[in-house]
C-alpha positions in Angstrom: -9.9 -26.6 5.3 -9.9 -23.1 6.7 -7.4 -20.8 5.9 -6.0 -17.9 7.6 -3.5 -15.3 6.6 -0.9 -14.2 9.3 0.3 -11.1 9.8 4.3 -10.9 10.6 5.7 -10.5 13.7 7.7 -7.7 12.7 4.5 -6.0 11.5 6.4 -2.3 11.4 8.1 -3.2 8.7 5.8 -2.3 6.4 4.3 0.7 8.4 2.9 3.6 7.7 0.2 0.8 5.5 -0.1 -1.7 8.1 -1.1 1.1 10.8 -4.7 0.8 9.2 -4.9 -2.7 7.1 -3.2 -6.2 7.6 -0.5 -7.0 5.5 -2.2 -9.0 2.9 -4.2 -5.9 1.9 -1.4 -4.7 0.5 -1.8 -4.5 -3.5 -0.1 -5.7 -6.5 -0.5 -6.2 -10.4 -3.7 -7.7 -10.4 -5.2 -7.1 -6.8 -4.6 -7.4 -3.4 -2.1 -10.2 -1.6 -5.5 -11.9 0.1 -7.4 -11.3 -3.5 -4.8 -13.5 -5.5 -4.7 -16.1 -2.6 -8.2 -16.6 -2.8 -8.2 -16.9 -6.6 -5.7 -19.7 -6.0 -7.0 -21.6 -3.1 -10.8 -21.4 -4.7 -12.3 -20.4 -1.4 -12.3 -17.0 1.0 -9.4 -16.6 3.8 -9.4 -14.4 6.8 -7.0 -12.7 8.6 -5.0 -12.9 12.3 -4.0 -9.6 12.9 -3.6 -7.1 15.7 -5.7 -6.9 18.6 -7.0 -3.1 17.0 -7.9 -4.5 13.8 -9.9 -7.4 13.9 -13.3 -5.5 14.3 -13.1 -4.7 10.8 -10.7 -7.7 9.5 -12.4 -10.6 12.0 -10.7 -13.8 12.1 -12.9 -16.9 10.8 -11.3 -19.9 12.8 -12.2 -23.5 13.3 -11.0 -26.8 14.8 -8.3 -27.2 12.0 -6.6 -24.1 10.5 -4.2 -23.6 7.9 -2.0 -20.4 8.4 -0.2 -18.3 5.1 1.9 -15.8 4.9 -0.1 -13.2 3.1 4.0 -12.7 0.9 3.8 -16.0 0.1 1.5 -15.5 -3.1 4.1 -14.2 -4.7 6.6 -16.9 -4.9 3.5 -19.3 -5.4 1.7 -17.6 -8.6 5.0 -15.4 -9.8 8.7 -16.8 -8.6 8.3 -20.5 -9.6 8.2 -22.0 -5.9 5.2 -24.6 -5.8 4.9 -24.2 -2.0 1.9 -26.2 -1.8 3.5 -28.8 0.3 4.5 -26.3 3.0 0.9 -26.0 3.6 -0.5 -29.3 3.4 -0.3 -30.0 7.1 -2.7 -28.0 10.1 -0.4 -25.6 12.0 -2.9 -25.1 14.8 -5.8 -26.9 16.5 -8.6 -24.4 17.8 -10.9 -25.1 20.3 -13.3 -22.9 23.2 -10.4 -22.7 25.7 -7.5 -21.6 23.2 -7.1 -17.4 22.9 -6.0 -15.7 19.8 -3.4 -14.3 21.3 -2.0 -17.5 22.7 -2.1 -18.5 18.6 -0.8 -15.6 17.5 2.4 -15.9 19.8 3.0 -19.8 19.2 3.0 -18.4 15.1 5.9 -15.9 15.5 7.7 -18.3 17.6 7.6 -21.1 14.0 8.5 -18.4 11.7 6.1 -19.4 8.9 7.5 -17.3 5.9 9.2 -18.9 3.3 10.5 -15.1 1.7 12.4 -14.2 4.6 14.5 -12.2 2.9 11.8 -9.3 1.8 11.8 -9.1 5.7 14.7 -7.0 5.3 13.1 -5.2 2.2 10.0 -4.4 4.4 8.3 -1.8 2.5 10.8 -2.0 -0.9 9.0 -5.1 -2.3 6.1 -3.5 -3.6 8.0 -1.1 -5.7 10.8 -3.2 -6.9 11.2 -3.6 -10.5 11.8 -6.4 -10.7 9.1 -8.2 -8.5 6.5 -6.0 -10.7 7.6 -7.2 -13.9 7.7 -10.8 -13.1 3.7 -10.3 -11.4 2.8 -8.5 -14.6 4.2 -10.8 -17.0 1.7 -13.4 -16.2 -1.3 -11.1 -17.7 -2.0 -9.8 -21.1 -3.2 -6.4 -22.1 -6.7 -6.7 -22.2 -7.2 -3.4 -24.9 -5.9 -3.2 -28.2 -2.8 -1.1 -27.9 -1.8 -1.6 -31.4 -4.6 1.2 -32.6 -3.6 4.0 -30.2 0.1 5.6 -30.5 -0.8 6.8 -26.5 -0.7 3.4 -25.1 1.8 0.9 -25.1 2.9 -2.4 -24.2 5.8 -3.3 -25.4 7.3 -3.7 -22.0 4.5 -5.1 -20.2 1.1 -5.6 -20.3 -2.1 -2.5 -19.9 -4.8 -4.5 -18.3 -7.8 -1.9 -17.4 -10.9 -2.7 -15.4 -14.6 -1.5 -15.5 -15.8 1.6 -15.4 -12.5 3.5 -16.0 -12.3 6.6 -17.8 -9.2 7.6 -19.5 -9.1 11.6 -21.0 -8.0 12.9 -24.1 -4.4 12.8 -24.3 -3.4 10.4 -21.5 -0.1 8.4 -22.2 0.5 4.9 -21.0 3.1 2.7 -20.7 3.2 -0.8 -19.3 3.3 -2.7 -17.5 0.2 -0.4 -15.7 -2.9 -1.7 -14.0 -5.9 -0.1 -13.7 -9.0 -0.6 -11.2 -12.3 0.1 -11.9 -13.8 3.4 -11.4 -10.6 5.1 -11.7 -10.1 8.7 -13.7 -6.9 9.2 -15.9 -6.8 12.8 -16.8 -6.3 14.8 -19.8 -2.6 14.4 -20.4 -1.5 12.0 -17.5 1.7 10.0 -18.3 1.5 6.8 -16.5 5.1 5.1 -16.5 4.8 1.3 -15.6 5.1 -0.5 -13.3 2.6 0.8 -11.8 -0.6 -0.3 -9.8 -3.6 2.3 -9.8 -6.7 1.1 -7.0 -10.2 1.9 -7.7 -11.6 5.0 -7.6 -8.7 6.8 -8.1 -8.0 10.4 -9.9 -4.9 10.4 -11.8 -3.0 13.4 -13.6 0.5 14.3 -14.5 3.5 12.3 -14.5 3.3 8.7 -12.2 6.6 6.2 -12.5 6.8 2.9 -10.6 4.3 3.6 -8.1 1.2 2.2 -6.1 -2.4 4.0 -5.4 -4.1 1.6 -3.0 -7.2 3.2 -3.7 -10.0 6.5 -3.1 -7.1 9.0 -3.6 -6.3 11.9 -5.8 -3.4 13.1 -7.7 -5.1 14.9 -10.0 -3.1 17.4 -11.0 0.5 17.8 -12.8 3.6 17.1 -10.9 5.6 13.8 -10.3 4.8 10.8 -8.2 7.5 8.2 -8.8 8.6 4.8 -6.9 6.2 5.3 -4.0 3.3 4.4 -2.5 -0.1 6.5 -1.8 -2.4 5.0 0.1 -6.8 5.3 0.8 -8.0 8.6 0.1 -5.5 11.1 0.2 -5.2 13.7 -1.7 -2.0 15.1 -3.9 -2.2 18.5 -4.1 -1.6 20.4 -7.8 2.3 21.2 -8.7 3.6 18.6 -5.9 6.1 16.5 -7.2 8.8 14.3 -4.4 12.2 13.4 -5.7 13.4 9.8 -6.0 16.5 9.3 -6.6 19.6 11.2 -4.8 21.6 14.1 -6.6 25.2 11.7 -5.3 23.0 8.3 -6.9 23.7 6.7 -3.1 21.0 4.7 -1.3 18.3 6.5 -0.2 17.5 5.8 3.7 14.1 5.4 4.9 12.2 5.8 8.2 12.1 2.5 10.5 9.3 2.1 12.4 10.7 -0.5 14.0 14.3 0.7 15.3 12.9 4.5 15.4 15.6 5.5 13.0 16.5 6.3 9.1 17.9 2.9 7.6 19.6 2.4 4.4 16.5 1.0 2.2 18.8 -0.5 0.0 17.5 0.9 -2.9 19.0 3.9 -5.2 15.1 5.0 -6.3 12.6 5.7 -3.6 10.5 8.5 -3.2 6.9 9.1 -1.0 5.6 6.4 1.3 2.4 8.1 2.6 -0.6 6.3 4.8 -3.9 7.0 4.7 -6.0 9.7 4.9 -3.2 12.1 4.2 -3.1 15.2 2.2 -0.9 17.7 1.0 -1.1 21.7 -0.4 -0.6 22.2 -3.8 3.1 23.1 -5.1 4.4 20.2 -2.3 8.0 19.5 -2.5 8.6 15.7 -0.7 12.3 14.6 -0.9 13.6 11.0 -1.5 12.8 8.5 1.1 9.8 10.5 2.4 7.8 8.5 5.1 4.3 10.7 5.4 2.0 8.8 8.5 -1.8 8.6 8.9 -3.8 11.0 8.8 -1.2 14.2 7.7 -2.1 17.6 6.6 1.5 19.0 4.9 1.3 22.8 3.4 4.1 25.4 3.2 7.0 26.0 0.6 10.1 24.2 0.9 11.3 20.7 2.0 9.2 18.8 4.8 11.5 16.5 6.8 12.1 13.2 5.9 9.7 11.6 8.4 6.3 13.0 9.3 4.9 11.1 12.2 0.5 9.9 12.2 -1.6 13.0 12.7 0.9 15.6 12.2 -0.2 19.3 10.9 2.2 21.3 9.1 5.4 21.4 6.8 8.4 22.8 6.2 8.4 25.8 9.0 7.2 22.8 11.7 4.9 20.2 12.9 2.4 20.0 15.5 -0.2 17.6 16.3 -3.8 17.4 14.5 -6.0 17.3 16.7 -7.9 13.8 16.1 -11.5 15.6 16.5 -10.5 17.6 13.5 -8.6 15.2 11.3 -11.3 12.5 11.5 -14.2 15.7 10.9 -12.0 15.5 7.5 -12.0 12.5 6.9 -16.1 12.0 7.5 -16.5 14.9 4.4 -13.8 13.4 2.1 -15.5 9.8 2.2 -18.8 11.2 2.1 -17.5 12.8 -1.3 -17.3 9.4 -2.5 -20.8 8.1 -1.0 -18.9 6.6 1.7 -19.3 6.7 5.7 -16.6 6.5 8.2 -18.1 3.3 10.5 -17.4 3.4 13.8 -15.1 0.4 13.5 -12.6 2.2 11.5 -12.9 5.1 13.6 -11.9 3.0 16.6 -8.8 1.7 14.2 -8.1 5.6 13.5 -8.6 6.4 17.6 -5.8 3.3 18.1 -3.4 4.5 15.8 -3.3 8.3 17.0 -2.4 7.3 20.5 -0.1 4.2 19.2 2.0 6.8 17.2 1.8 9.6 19.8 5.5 8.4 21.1 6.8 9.1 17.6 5.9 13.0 17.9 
């Protein structure tokens, strides 16, 4: 049977990530939403996604088709729910003279999820407590914590993977996941949960927070209850605020209404997409929403929301010019042994003029 994870309708939800990735690349404790349903069905899945995206996601499809929602995993493997019956029917025939997008419309219109209410939550579910601690509570520490008085697990398990280096000094509490080829600096104090991608460079102080991976906060400051996605860069000193001086709700961005929404949660900090970066000494408030592709300098508070390919802080914003950003991003992968294909350069080319309206 072929399988085939479905993006959500209401896609913006979970946006500044989504922008650049489907939704099932989205990572928790122990690896990405499409890694652990792999590991669980035993064979690969693909992904139906925007029109934008499929030249570097491309959707496998054949006469029969099974479609998942990529959230799903977690009430699978974590909450309990055996949902196995839910998906032991086809959803979809396939054959020469039926369109994608045909599919993809007939898929929003039978609301698929079964977690309906993490709709609402949107971006929140990857840095709630709770959900963390029940993922992480199905691993074990895979070091010896007992021998080091710099790493423990009392509260949940350390699991580290290959090829990490961890300084001198560095302080860790579970539960904390670690991918390989990741640096933990002299000093670092890693607060769990928290989910750290590969190749990351981790310093200072980190609390309840996710680093999809290739990005750098190398330097002291504090990153806690956000989200940091592929390669940006955190620059020395910056620290954002999560919780409120009043201990209200902080409100968030919404993509999809165009307007700050109460998130529903009393802790949030930065939400920030790819390829961003900030200058060192970087003050973000609570609730912070920081698009694609950002360069944010100057002293003081940036606002709240800083829309995809935005240059500037604090004193004001204007557009980065794409030519420029993506000259960037070519030396920052290259760094790294990597090369900016043209596929995710047409991705990149999508998003600036799909997030032009929000400028």
């Amino acid at each position: 049977m072929n399988y085939i994870l479905c993006d959500p309708q209401r896609i913006e939800l979970y946006y500044p990530f989504t922008l650049t990735r489907p939704l099932g690349e989205m990572r928790i404790f122990g690896g990405t939403l499409k890694e652990h349903w792999e590991k669980y069905l035993g064979c690969e899945v693909s992904y139906l996604t925007r029109k934008y995206l499929r030249g570097l996601y491309p959707l496998k499809i054949e006469k029969e088709n099974i479609l998942l929602d990529p959230l799903d995993i977690i009430q699978i493997l974590y909450l309990d729910k055996d949902l196995k019956k839910q998906y032991n029917k086809v959803l979809f025939e396939y054959d020469d003279n039926t369109s994608i997008d045909s599919i993809q419309s007939k898929i929003h219109s039978m609301n698929i999820s079964s977690f309906p209410e993490n709709r609402k939550k949107g971006l929140s579910l990857f840095i709630d407590y709770n959900i963390n601690n029940s993922i992480a509570s199905f691993f074990k520490s895979n070091i010896d914590c007992s021998k080091s008085p710099f790493l423990n697990d009392d509260d949940g398990p350390i699991v580290i993977e290959k090829d990490v280096t961890i300084m001198e000094g560095a302080i860790i509490k579970g539960p904390v996941y670690i991918c390989k080829g990741t640096t933990i600096k002299m000093g670092a104090q890693i607060y769990g949960p928290t989910v750290i991608g590969p190749y990351c460079k981790i310093g200072g102080e980190v609390s309840n927070s996710t680093f999809l991976g290739f990005s750098n906060k190398a330097h002291h400051g504090f990153i806690g209850h956000s989200i940091v996605w592929e390669w940006c860069n955190i620059g020395a000193g910056t620290s954002n605020s999560n919780l409120k001086n009043d201990y209200s709700n902080v409100k968030i961005w919404d993509y999809e209404t165009h307007r700050f929404i109460d998130s529903q949660q009393q802790f949030l900090g930065l939400f920030m997409g790819d390829h961003s970066k900030c200058a060192i000494n970087t003050s973000f408030n609570t609730g912070t929403t920081v698009g694609v592709n950002c360069n944010i300098f100057g002293s003081g508070f940036p606002r709240n929301y800083i829309p995809s390919f935005s240059w500037g802080g604090p004193q004001g914003i204007k557009n980065y010019e794409f030519e420029k950003a993506i000259e960037v991003a070519e030396k920052v992968m290259f760094r790294r042994s990597m090369k900016l294909s043209s596929k995710y350069l047409q991705i990149l080319r999508e998003i600036y003029n799909l997030t032009s309206e929000f400028k």
